[in-house]
TIMARLO-802727 format. One record per atom (N, C-alpha, C): residue number from 1; x, y negated, z. Coordinates in steps of 0.1 Angstrom, whole numbers. Each point is the difference from the previous one (the first is absolute). Layout:
<rs>
   nr      u      v      w
  NUM      X      Y      Z
...
</rs>
This chain:
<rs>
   nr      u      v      w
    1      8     12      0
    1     -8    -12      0
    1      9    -12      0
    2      1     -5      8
    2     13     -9      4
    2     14      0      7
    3      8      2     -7
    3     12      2     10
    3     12    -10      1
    4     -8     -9      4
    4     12     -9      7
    4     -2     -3     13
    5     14      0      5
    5      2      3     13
    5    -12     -9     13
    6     -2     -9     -9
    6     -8     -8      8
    6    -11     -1      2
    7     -5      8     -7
    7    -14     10     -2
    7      2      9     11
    8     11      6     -4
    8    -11     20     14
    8      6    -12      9
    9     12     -8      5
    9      1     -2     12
    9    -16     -9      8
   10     -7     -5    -10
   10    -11     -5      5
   10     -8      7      4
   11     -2     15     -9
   11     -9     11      4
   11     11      9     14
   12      7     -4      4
   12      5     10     11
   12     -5    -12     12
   13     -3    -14      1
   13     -3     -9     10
   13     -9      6      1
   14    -11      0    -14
   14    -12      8      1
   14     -5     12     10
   15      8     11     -3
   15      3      8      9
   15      0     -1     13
   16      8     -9      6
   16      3     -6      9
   16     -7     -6     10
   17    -10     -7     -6
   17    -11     -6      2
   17    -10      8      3
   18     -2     12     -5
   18    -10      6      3
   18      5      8     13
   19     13      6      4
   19      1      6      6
   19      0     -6     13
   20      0    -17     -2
   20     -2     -9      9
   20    -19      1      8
   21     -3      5    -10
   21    -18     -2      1
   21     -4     13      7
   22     11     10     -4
   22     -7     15      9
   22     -6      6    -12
   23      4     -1    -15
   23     -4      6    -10
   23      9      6     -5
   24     -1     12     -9
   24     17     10    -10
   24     -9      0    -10
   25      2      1     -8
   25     -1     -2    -20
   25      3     21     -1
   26    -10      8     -3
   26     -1     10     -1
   26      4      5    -15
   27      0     -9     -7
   27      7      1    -18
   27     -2    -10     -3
   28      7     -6    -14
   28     -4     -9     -5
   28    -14     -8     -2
   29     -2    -12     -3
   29    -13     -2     -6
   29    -11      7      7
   30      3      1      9
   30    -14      8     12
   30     -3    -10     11
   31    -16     -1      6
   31      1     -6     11
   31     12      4     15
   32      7     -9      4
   32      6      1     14
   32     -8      8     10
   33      6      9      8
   33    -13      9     13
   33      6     -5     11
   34     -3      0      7
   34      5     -5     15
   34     11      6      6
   35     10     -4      7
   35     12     10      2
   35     -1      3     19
   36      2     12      2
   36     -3      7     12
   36      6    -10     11
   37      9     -3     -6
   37      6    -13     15
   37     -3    -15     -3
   38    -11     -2     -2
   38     -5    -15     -4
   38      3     -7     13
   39      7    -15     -4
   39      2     -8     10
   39    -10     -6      1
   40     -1     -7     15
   40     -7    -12      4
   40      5    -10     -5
   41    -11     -8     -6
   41      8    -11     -2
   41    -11    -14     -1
   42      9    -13      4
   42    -11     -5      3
   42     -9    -14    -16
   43     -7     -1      0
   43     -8     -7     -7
   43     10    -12     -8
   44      6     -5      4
   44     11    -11     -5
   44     12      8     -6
   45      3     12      3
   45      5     11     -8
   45      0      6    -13
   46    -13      1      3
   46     -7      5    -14
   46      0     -5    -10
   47     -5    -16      2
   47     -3    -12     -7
   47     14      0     -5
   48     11     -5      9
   48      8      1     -7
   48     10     12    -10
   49     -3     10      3
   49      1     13     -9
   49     -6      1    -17
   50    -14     -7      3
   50     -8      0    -13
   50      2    -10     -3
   51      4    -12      6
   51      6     -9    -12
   51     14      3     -6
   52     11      5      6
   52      8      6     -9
   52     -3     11    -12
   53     -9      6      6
   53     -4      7     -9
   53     -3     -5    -17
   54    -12    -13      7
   54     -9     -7    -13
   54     17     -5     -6
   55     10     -7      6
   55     12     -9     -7
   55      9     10     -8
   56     -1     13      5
   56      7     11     -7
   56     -4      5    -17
   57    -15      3      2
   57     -9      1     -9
   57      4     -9     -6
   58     -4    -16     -3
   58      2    -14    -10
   58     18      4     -3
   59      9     -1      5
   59     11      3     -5
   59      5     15    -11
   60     -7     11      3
   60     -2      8     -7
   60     -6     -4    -11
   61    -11     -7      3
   61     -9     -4    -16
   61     12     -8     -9
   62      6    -12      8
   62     11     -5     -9
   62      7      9     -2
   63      7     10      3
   63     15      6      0
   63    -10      7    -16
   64    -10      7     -1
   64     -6      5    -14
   64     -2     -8     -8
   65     -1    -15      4
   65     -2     -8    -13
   65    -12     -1     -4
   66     -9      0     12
   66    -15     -3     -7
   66     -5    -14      7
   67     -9     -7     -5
   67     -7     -9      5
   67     -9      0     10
   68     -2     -9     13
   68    -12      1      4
   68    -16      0     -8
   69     -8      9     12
   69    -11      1     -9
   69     -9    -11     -4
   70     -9      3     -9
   70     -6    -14     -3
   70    -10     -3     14
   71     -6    -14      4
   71     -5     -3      7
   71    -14      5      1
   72     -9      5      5
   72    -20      3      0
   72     -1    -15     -5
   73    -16      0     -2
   73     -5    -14      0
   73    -12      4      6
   74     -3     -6      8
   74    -11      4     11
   74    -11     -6     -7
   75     -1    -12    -10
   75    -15     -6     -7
   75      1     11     -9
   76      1     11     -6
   76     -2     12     -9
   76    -10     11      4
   77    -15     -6      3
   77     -5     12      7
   77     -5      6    -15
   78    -17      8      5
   78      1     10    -12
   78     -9    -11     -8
   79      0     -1    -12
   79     -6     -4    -13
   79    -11      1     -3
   80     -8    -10     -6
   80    -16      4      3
   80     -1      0    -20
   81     -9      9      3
   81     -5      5    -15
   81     -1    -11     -5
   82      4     -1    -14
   82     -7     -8    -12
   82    -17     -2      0
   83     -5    -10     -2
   83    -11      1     -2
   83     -3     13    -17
   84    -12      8     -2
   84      2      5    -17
   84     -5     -8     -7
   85      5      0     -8
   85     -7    -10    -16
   85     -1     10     -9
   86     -3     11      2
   86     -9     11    -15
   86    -13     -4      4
   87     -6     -1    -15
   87    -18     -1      4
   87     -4      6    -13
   88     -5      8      1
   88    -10      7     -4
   88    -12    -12    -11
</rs>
């Protein structure tokens, strides 16, 4: 996939991170399960855990070379039918 060093080194923080949360990565590309010696940890912890997390992710997306995604537009709800103009 990608093999520059600065890639897996961000997926081994990753790792890291979770191992921080009381989670092990069971194979690739799988949800994380809980790891038998989960620490305590407290709420300002965490936060700070998942924002490394989120900052690891955005640098990964640069290290691939892709763009952020495009923005929603919340005035886009659903579309109201055309009135018809066939007449009989």
């Amino acid at each position: 996939m990608f093999n520059t060093p600065q890639y897996h080194t961000a997926c081994q923080i990753q790792r890291k991170i979770l191992e921080a949360l009381g989670l092990e990565m069971q194979q690739a590309n799988q949800t994380p399960k809980p790891a038998p010696h989960a620490p305590k940890l407290r709420p300002a912890e965490i936060c700070s855990l998942a924002k490394a997390w989120s900052d690891i992710e955005d640098r990964k997306r640069i290290l691939r070379m892709k763009g952020l995604p495009k923005p929603v537009e919340a005035n886009s709800g659903p579309k109201k039918a055309k009135p018809k103009t066939f007449v009989e």
